[in-house]
Structures are given as structure tokens and as C-alpha cells.
Backbone as CSV, one residue per row, in Angstrom:
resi,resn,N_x,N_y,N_z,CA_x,CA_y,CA_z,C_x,C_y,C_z
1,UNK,-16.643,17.662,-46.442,-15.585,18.356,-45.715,-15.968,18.543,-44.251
2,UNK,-17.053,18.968,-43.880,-17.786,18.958,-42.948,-17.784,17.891,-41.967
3,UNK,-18.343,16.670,-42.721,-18.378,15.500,-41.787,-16.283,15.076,-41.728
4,UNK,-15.546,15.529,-42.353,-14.316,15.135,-41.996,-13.837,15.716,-41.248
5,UNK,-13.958,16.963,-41.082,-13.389,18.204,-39.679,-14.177,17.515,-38.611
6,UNK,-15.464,17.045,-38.308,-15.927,16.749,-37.292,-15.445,15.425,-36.736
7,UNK,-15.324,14.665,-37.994,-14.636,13.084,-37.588,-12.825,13.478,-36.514
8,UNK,-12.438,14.345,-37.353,-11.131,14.665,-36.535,-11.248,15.434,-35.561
9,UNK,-12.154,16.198,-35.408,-12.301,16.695,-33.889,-13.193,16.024,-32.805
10,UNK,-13.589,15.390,-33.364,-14.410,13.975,-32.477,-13.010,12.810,-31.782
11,UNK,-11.820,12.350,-32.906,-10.929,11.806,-32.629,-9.733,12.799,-31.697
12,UNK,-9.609,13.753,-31.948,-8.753,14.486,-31.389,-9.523,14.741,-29.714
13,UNK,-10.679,14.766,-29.453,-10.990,15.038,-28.122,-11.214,13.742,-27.532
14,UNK,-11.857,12.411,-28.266,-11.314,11.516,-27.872,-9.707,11.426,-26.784
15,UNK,-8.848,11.670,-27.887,-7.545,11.250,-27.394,-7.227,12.106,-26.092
16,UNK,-7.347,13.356,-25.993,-7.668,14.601,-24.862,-7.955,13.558,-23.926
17,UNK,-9.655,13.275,-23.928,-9.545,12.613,-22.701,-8.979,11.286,-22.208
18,UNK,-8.456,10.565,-22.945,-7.907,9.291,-22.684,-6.882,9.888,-21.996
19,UNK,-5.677,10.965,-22.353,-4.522,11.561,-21.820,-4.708,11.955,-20.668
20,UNK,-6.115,12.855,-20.303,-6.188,13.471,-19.149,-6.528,12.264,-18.292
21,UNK,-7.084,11.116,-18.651,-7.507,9.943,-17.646,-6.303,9.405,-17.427
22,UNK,-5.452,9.186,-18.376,-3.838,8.403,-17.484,-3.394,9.254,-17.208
23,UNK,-3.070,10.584,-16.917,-2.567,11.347,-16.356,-3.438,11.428,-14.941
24,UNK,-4.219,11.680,-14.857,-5.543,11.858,-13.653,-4.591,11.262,-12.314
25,UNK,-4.104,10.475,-11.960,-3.933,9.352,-11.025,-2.644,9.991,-10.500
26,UNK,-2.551,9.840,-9.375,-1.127,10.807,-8.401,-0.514,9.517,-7.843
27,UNK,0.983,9.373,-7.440,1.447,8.772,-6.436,1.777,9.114,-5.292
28,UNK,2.132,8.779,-4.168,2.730,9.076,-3.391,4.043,9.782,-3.320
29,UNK,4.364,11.038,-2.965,5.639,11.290,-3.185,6.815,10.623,-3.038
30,UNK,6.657,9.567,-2.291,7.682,8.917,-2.193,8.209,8.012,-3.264
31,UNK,7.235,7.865,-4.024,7.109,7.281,-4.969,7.479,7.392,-6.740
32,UNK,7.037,9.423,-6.092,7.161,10.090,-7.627,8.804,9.626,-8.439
33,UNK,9.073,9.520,-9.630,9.989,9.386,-10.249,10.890,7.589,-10.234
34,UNK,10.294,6.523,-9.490,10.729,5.987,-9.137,10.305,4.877,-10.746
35,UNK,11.331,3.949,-10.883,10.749,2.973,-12.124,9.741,2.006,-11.637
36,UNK,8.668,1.596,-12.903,7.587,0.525,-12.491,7.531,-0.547,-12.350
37,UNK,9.306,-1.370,-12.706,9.576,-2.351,-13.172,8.764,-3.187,-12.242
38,UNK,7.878,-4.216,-12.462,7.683,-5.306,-11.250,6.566,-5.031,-10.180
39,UNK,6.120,-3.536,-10.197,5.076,-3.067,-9.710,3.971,-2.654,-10.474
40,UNK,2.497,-2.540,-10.287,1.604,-2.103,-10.739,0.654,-1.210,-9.337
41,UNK,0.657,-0.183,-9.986,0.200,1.424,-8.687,-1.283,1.350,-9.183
42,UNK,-2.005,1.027,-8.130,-3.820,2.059,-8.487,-3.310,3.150,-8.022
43,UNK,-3.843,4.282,-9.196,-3.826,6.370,-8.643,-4.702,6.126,-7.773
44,UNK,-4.626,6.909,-7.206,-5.893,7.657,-6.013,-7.072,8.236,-6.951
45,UNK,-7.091,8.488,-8.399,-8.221,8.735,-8.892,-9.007,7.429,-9.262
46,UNK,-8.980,6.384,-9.450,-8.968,4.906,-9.670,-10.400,4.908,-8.410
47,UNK,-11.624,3.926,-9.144,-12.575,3.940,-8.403,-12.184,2.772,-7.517
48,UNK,-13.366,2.673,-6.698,-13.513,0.957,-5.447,-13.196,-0.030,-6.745
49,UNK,-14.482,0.323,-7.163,-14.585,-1.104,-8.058,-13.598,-1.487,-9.021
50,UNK,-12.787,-0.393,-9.700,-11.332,-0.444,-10.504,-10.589,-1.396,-9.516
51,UNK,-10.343,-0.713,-8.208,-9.446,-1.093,-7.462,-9.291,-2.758,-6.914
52,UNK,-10.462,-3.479,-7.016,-10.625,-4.591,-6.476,-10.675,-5.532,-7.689
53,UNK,-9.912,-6.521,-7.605,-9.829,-7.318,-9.127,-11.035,-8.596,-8.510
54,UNK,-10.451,-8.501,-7.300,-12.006,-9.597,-6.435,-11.815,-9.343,-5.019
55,UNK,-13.047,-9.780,-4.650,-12.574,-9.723,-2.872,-12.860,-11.016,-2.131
56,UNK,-11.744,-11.723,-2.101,-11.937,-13.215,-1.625,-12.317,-12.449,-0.142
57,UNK,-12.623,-14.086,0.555,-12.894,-13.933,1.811,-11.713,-14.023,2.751
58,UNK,-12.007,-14.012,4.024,-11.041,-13.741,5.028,-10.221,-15.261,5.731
59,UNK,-9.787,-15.394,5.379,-9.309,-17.029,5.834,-7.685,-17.130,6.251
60,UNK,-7.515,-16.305,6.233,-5.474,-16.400,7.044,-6.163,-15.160,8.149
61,UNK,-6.372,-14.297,8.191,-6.762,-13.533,9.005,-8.001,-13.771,10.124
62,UNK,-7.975,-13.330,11.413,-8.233,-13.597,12.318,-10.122,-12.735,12.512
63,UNK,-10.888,-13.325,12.291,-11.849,-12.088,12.388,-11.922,-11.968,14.147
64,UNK,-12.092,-10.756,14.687,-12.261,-10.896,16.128,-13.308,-9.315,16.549
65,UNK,-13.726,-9.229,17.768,-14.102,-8.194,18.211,-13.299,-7.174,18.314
66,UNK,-13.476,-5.908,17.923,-13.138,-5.229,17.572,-13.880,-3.806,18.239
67,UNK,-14.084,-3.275,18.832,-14.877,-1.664,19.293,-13.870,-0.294,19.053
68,UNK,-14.385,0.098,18.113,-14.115,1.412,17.682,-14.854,2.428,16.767
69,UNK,-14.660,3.814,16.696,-15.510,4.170,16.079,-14.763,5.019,14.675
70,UNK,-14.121,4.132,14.356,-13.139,3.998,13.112,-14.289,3.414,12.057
71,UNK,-14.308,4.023,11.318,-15.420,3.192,9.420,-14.838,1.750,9.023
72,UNK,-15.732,1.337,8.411,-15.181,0.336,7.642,-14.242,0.256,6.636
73,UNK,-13.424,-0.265,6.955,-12.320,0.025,5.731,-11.343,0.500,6.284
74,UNK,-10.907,0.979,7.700,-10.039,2.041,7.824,-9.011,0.556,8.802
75,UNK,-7.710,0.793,8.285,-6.652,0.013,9.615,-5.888,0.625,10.535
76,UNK,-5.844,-0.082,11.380,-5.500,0.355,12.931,-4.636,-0.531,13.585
77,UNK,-3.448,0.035,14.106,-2.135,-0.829,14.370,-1.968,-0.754,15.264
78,UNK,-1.473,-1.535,16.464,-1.628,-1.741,17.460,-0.102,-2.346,17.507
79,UNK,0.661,-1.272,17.945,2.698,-1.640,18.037,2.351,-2.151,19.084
80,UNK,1.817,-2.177,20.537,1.845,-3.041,21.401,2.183,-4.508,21.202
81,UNK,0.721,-4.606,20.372,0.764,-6.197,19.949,1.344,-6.157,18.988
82,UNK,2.291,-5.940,18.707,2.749,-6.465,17.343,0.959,-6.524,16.000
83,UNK,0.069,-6.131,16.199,-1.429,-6.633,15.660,-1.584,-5.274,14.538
84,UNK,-2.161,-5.741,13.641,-3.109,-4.714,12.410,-4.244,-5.128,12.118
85,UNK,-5.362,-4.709,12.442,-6.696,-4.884,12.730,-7.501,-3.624,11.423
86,UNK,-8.040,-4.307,10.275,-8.595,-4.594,9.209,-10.625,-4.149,9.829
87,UNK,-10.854,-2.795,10.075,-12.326,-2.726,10.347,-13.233,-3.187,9.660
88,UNK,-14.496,-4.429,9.884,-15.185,-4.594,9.279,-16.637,-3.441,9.282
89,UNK,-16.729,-3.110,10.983,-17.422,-2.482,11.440,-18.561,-3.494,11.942
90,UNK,-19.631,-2.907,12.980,-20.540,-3.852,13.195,-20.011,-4.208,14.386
91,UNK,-18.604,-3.984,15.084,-17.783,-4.474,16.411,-16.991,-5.803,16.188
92,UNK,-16.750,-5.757,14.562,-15.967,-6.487,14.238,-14.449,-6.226,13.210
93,UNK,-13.306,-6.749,13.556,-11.972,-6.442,12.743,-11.332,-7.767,12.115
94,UNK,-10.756,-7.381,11.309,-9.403,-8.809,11.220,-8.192,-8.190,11.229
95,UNK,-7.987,-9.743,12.135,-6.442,-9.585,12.794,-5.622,-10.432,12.140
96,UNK,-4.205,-9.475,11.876,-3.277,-10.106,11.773,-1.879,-9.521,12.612
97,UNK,-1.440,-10.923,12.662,-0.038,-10.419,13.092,0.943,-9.856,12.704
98,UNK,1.458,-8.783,12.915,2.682,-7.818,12.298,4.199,-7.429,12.875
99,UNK,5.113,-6.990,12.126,6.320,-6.634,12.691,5.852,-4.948,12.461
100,UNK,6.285,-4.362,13.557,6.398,-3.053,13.853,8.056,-2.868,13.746
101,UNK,8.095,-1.487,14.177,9.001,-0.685,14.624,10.297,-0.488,15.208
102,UNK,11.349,-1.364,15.093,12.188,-1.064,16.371,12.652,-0.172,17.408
103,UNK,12.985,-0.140,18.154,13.530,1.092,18.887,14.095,2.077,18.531
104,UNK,13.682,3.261,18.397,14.875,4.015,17.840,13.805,4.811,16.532
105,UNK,13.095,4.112,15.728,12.201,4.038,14.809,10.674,3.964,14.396
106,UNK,10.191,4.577,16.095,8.722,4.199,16.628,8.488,5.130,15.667
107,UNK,6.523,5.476,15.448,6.158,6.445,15.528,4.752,6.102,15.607
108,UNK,4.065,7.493,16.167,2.568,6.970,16.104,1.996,8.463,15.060
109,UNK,0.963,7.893,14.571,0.035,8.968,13.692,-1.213,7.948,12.808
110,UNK,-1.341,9.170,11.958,-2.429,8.663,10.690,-2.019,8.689,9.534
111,UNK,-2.335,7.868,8.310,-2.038,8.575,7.208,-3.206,7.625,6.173
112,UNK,-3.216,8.225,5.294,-4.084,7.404,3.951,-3.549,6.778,3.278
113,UNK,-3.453,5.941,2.594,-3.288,4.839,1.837,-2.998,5.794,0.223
114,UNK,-2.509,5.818,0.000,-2.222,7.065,-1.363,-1.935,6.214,-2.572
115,UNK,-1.249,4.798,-2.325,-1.206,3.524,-3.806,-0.960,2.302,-2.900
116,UNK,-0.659,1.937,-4.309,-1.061,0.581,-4.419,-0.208,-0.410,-4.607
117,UNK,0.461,-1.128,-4.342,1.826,-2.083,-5.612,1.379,-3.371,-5.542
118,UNK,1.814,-3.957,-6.133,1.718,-5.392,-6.424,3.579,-5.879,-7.035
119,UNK,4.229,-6.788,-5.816,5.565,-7.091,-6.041,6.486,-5.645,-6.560
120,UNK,6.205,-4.792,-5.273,6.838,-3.144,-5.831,8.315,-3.197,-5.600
121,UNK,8.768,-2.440,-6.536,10.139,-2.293,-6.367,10.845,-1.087,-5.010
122,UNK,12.025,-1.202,-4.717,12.203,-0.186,-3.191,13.578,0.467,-4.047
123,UNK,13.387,1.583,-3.304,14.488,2.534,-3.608,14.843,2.989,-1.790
124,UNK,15.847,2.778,-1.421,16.056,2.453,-0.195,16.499,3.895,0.279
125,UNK,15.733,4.471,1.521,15.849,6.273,1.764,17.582,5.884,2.171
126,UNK,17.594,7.636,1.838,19.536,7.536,1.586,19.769,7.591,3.186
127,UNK,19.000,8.043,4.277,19.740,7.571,5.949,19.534,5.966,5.630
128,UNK,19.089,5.233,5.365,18.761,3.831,5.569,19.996,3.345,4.934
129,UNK,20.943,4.125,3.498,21.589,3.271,2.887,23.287,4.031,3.577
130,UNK,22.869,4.893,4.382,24.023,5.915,5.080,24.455,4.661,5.975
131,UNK,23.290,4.038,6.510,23.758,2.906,7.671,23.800,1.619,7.457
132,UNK,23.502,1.032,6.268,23.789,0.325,5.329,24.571,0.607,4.265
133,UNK,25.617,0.632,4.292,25.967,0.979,2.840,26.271,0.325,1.100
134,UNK,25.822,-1.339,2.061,25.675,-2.008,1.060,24.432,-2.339,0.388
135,UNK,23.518,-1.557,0.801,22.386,-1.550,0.068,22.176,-0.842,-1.200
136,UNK,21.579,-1.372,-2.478,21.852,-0.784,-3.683,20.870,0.482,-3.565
137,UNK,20.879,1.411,-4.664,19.862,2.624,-4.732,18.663,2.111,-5.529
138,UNK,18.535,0.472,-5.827,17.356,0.493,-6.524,17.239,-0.804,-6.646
139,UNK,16.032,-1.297,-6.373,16.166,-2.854,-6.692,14.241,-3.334,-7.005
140,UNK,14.574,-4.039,-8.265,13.309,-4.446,-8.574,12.431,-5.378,-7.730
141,UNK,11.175,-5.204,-7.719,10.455,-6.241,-7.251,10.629,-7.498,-7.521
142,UNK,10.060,-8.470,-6.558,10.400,-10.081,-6.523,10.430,-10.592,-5.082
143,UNK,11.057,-11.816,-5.017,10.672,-12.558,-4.092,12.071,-12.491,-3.081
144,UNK,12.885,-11.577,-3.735,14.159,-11.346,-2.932,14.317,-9.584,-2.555
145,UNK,12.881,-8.963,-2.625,12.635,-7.583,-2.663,12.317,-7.458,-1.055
146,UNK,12.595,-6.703,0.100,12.029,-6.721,1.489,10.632,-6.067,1.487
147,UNK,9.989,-5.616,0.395,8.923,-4.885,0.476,7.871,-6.166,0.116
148,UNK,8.717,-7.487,0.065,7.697,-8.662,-0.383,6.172,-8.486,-1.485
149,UNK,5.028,-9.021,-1.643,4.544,-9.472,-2.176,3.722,-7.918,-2.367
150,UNK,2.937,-7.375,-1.969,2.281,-6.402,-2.357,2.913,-5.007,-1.078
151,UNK,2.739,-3.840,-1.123,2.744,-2.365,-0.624,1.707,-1.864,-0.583
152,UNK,1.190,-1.272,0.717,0.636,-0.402,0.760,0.838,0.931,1.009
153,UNK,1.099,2.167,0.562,2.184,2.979,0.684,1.433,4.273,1.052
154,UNK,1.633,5.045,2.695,1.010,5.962,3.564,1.598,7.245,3.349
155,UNK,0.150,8.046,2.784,0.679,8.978,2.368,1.918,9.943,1.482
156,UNK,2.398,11.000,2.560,3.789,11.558,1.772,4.218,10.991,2.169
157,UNK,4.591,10.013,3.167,5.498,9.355,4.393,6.486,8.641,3.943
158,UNK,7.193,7.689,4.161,8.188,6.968,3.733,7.850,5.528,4.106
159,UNK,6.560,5.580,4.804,6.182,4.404,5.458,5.322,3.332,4.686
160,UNK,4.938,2.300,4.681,4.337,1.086,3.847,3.862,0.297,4.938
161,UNK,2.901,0.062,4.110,2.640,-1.610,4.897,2.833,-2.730,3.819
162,UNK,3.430,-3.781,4.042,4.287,-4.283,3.440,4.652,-5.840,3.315
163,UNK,4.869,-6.772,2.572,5.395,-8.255,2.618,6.271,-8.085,2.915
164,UNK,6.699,-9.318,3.206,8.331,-9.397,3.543,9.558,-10.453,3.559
165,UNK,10.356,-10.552,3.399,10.751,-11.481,3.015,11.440,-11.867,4.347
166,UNK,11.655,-11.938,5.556,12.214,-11.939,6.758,10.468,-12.452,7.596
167,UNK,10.171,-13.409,7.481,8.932,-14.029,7.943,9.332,-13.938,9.596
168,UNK,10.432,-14.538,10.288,10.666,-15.093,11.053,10.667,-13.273,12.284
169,UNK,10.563,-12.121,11.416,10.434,-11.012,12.407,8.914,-10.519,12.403
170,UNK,8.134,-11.573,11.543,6.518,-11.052,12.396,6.006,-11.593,13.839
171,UNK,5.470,-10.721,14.597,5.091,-10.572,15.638,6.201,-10.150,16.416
172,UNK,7.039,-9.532,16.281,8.321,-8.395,16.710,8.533,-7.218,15.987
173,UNK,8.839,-5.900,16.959,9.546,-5.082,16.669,10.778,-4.677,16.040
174,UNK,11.023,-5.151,14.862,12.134,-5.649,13.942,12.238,-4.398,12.464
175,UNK,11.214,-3.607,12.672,11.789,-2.567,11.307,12.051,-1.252,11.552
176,UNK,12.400,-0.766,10.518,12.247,0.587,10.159,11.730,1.749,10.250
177,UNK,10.337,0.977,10.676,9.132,2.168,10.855,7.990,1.698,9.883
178,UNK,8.740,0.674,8.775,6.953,0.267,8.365,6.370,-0.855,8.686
179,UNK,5.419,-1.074,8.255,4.575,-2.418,9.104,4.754,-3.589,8.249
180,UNK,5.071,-4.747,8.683,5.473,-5.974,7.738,4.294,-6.837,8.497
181,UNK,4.040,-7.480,6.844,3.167,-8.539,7.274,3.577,-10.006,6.434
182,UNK,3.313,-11.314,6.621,3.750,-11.914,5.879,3.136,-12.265,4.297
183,UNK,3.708,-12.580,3.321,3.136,-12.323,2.387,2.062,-12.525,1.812
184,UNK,1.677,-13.646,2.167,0.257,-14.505,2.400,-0.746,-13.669,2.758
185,UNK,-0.330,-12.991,3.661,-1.523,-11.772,4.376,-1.719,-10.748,3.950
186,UNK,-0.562,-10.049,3.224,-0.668,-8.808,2.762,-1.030,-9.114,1.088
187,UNK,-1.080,-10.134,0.849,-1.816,-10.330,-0.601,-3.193,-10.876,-0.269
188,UNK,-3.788,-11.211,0.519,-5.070,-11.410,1.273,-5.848,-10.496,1.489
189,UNK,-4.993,-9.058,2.566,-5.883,-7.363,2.352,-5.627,-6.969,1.811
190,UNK,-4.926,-7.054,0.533,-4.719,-6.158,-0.565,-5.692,-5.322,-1.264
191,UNK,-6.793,-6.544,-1.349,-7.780,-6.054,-2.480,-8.618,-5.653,-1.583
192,UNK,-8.915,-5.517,-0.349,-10.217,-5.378,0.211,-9.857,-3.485,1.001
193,UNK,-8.406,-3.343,0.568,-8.028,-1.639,1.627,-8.365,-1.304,0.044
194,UNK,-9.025,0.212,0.468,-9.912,1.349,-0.628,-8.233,2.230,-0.710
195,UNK,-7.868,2.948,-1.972,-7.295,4.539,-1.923,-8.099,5.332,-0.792
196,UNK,-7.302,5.886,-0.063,-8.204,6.736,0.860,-8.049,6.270,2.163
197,UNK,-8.234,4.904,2.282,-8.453,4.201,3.578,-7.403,4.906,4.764
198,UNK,-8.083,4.900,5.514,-7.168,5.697,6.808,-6.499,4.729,7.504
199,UNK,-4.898,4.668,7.726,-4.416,3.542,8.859,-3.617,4.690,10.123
200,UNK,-4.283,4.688,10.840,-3.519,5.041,12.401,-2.768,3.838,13.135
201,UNK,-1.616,4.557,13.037,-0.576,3.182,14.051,-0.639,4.194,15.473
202,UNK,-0.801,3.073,16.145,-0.700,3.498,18.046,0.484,3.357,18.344
């Protein structure tokens, strides 16, 4: 009797912690309540090494000099240049080319990297669909999704860094307020930006 109460309370705390481990992991608020169809989120509790399925090398991206006293790991946007610069550290970055901001839609700050997507689905903010109104309230990931191939999604914010399916507006001021890269590229730094990672846009 003994060894059977213990077998079930051995299984029962088992299951405890398996629950508290998929529960463990937060999204971004922007994010909360939204369906998974087509996306897959690392939580912010999710280690480095969870997070990286591999880390190819750098080969669409630009490695260049770089001086700052930003960590490794952290990205830094540069709306001037249209540029998002990937810290290796050491006085070195990779560059790629990006669509920023349009007029009307600047902003500068910091924020952390809070998830993750892979082909994420968009739920389009209701001023965006006020001025669009033919935009649906929900549309799954894919290759006809504007959030393109992978998301990186900043903070509480509403902002991403992002694929895209409009190639022809990288290296222009052509969005919303989040950063587009082409898809090739943003499935390239995908695996190598940490949960946590800090991106300041200038």
C-alpha cells in the first residue's frame, strides 16, 4: 500500500511540474490571446540553448565594423540607413538592410525581444484596420502573411522585426513602425537573437 501511495505521489508531482514548465513561458502582450496557427513562440523562460535549433554562419549578412558599447547579442537600428546591425562585439556587427518607418510612424527607443515566431500569424492593431478597412482581424501565417518568414516581437510594444512579403520596400522607409527585413535574412538572425536581447532603434 505504501509503495502504491508513493508511486502516485511520485506521478502526481511529476505531472505538477511538467504543468508548471508549460505554463512557465510568457508572451508578449501583444500577443496574449492570439491563435498559434502557423507560428511557433520560444517563452522568455526557454534557455539559449532551447532557443537555437543551430547557429549557421553569417553569409547574406554583411559582417562590418561596428564601435559600440552595446553586448553581444544586442541589435541596433539605424532608420537613417535604412541598416540593423546584429553585435558581434570585438568592434564587429552584421549588417543588413531594412525597411523602417514611414513618416508619420517614426519612433526611437529600446525594447527586448520578449518571443519568438516562426511563419507567425498577424492580428492587425484596430487604428491600422480603422485606415484600412479591408484588412481582416486575423490572418494565418504563410507566404502571403506581411509579417513574412519569422518575428521578432519587442516587448509590450506593437512593434516586430519582421519578413516580409513586399521585398521591393527594403532599404526604404515604407512601414508602420516595425522593422522589415527580407525573408532570407530574418530567417538567417533568427536563431542567433537570445529572449532578452536588447534592440534600440535610432
Amino acid at each position: 500500500m505504501n509503495k502504491m501511495f508513493q508511486f502516485l505521489a511520485t506521478s502526481a508531482l511529476g505531472l505538477g511540474l511538467l504543468c508548471t514548465a508549460a505554463s512557465a513561458g510568457s508572451l508578449a502582450p501583444s500577443q496574449e490571446g492570439s491563435p498559434s496557427t502557423g507560428m511557433v513562440i520560444v517563452p522568455a523562460s526557454a534557455s539559449y540553448a532551447e532557443e537555437l535549433e543551430e547557429r549557421p554562419g553569417f553569409t547574406r549578412g554583411e559582417i562590418v565594423d561596428f564601435e559600440t558599447t552595446a553586448p553581444a547579442g544586442d541589435i541596433i537600428v539605424n532608420t537613417a540607413e535604412n541598416r540593423l546591425y546584429f553585435v558581434l562585439g570585438d568592434g564587429k556587427a552584421v549588417s543588413y538592410r531594412v525597411a523602417t518607418a514611414r513618416k508619420g510612424f517614426t519612433w526611437r527607443g529600446a525594447h527586448e525581444v520578449t518571443a519568438k515566431a516562426k511563419w507567425p500569424s498577424w492580428r492587425p492593431p484596430q487604428s491600422m484596420r480603422k485606415r484600412k478597412p479591408a484588412l481582416p482581424a486575423y490572418m494565418a501565417g504563410g507566404p502571403d502573411n506581411p509579417l513574412g518568414a519569422r518575428a521578432l516581437y519587442l516587448g509590450s510594444s506593437i512593434y516586430r522585426i519582421h519578413g516580409t512579403n513586399e521585398p521591393d520596400s527594403i532599404g526604404k522607409a515604407a512601414s508602420s513602425g516595425c522593422i522589415r527585413m527580407l525573408n532570407e535574412d530574418v530567417s538567417e538572425l533568427y536563431p542567433h537573437v537570445k529572449i532578452g536581447a536588447r534592440v534600440t532603434v535610432l
